[in-house]
C-alpha positions as CSV (number, residue, x, y, z in Angstrom):
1,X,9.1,-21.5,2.6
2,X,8.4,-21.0,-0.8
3,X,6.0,-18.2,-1.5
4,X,4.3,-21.0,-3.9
5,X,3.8,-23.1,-1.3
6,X,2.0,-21.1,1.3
7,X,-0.6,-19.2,-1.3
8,X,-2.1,-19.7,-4.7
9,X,-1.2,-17.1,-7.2
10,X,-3.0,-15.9,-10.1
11,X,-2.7,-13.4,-12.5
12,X,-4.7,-10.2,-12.7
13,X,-7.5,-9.9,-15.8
14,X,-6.2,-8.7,-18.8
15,X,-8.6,-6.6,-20.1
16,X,-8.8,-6.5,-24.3
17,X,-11.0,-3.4,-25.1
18,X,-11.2,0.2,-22.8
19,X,-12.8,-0.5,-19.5
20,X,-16.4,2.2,-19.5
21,X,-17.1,2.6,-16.1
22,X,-20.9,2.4,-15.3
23,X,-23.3,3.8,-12.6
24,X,-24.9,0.8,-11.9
25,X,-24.2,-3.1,-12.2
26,X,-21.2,-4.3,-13.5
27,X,-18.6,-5.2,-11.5
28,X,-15.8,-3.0,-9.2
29,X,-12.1,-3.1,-10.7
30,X,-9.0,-2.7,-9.2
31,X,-6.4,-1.0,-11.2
32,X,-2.7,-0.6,-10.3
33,X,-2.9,2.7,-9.6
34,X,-5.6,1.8,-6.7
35,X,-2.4,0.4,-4.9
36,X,-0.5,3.1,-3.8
37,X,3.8,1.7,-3.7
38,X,3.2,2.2,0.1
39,X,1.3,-0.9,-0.3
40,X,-2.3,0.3,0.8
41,X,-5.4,-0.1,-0.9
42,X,-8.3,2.9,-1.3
43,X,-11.6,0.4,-2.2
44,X,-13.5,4.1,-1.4
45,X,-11.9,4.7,-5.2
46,X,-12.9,2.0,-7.4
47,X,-14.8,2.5,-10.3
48,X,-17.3,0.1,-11.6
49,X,-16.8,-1.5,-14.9
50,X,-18.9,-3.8,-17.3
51,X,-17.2,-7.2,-18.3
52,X,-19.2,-10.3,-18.8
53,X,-16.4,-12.8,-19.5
54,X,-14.7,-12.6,-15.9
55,X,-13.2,-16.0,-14.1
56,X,-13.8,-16.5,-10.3
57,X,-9.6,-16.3,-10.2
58,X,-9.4,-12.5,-11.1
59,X,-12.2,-12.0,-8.3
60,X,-10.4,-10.8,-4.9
61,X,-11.9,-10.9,-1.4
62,X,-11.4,-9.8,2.1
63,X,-8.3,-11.5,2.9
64,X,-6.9,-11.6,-0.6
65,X,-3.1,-9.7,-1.3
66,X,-2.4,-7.5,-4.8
67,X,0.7,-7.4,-5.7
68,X,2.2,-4.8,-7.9
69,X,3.9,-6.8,-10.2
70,X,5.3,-3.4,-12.5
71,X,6.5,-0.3,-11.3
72,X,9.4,1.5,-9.1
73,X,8.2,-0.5,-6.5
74,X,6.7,-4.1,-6.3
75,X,4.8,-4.2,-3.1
76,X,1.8,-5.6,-2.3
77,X,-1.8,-4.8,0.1
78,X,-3.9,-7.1,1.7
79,X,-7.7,-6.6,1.0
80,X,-9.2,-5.4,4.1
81,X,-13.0,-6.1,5.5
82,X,-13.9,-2.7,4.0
83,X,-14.1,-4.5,0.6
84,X,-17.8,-5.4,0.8
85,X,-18.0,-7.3,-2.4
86,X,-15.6,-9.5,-4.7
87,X,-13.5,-7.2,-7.0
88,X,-11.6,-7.3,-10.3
89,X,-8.5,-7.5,-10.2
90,X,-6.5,-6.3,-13.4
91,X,-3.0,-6.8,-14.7
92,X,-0.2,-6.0,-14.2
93,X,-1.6,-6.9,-10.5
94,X,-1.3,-10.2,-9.1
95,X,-3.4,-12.1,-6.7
96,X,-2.4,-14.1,-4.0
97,X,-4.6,-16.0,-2.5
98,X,-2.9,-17.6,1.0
99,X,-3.8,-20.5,3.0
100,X,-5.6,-19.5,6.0
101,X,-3.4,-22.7,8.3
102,X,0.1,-21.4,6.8
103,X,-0.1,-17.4,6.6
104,X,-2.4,-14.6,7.0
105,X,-3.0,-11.9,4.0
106,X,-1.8,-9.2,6.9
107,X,1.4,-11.0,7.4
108,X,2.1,-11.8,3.7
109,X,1.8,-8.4,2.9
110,X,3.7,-7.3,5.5
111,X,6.5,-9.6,4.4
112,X,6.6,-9.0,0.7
113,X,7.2,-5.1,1.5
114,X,9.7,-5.7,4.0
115,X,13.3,-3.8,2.7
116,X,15.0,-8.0,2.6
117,X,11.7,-8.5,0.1
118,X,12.3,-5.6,-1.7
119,X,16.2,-6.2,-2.3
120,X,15.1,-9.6,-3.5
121,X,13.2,-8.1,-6.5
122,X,15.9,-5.8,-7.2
123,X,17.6,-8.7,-8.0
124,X,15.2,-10.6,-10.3
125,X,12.7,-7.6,-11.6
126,X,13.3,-6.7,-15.6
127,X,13.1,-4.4,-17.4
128,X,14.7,-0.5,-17.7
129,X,12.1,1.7,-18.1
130,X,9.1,-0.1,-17.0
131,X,10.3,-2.3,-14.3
132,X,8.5,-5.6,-13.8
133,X,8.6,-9.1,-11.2
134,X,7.4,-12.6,-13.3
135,X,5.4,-14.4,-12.3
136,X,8.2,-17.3,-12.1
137,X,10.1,-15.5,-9.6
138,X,7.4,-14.5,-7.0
139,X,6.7,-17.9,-6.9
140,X,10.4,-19.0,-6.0
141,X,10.5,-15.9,-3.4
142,X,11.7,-17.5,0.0
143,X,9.8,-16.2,2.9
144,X,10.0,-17.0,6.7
145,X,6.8,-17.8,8.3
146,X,6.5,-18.1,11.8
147,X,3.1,-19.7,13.3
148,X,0.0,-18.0,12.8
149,X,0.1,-16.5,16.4
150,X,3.3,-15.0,15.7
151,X,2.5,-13.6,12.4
152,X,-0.1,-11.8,14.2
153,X,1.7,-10.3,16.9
154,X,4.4,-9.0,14.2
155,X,1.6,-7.3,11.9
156,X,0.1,-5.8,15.2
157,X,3.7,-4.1,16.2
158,X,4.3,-2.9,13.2
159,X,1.4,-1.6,13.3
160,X,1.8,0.4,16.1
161,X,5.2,1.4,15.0
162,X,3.1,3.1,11.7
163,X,1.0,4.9,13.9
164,X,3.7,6.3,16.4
165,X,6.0,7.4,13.2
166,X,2.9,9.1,11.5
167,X,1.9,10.9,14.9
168,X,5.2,11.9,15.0
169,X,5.0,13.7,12.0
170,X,1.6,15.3,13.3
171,X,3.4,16.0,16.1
172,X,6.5,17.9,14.6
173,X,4.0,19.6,11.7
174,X,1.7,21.0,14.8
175,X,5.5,22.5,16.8
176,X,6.2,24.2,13.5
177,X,2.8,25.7,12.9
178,X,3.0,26.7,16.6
179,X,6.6,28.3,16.5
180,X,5.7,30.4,13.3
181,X,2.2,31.5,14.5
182,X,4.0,32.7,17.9
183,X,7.1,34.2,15.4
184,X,4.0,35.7,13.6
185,X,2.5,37.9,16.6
186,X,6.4,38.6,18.3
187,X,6.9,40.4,14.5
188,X,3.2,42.2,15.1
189,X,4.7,43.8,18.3
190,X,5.6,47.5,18.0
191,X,9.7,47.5,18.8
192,X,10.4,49.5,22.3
193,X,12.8,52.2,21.8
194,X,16.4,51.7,23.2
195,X,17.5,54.0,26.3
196,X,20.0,55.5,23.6
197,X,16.9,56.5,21.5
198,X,14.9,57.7,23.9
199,X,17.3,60.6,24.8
200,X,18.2,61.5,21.6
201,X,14.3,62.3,20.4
């Protein structure tokens, strides 16, 4: 299915004059370096900015997906629960706003960064130095979307497959600190003369 077909997309605010954060008020924004290109979000970051001529389109919710539209890498992060208010969301990021009967935000993120995804804009992304996905060509991206069930059990294992490969790598980190603290005290120990040198003192 066309990616067109199963969500609205809209582009990101484009901002005319130096965003001022403020302390109070305003409105949170979301930049494009708030993505990271592992395609996860930090809302604990945001800064809060004062705009007064903002749409309801460049507003992002719980649910929503960013996509990186410039950059090395062109993935996207769905906007989790943690988000407790509408945000800004700037250019060069995208929004995609799915329908909740054809695919979850979980799923279509999970999709758009998957490596067959990611080949895809290879293909179509322009630019040399500053790398960039149109508009035009995320909507003609061809993705396959299971039912809503399925979708869910997917997102779920990969998941879990995240988690095993990041305790893994606790895991390994932890042997090494291990190995070289024990290395550490064996090199403390006072060596024990040989036989050899015992009779020769």
């Amino acid at each position: 299915m066309l990616l067109a077909r199963a969500c609205s997309i809209f582009s990101g605010y484009t901002a005319r004059t130096r965003l001022v954060p403020v302390a109070q008020g305003g409105v949170l924004a979301i930049q494009l370096r708030d993505l990271s290109p592992s395609g996860t979000l930090d809302v604990s970051r945001l800064a809060r900015v004062q705009l007064d001529d903002i749409q309801d389109r460049h507003l992002v919710h719980s649910g929503d997906v960013l996509f990186r539209s410039r950059g090395d890498r062109n993935t996207a992060a769905v906007v989790g629960s943690d988000l407790a208010e509408a945000a800004l969301a700037l250019l060069p990021l995208m929004i995609l706003r799915p329908k909740p009967h054809v695919i979850s935000g979980e799923y279509l993120a999970w999709a758009i960064n998957h490596p067959h995804t990611q080949r895809f804009f290879d293909s179509v992304a322009r630019g040399t130095k500053l790398r960039m996905v149109s508009r035009a060509s995320l909507e003609h991206l061809e993705l396959d979307i299971p039912d809503v069930e399925t979708q869910r059990k997917i997102v779920a294992i990969d998941a879990l497959a995240e988690r095993e490969k990041a305790l893994s790598v606790q895991a390994a980190g932890l042997r090494k600190e291990l190995t070289s603290r024990i290395l550490g005290e064996r090199a403390k120990r006072p060596r024990r003369a040989t036989a050899t040198e015992r009779i020769t003192k």
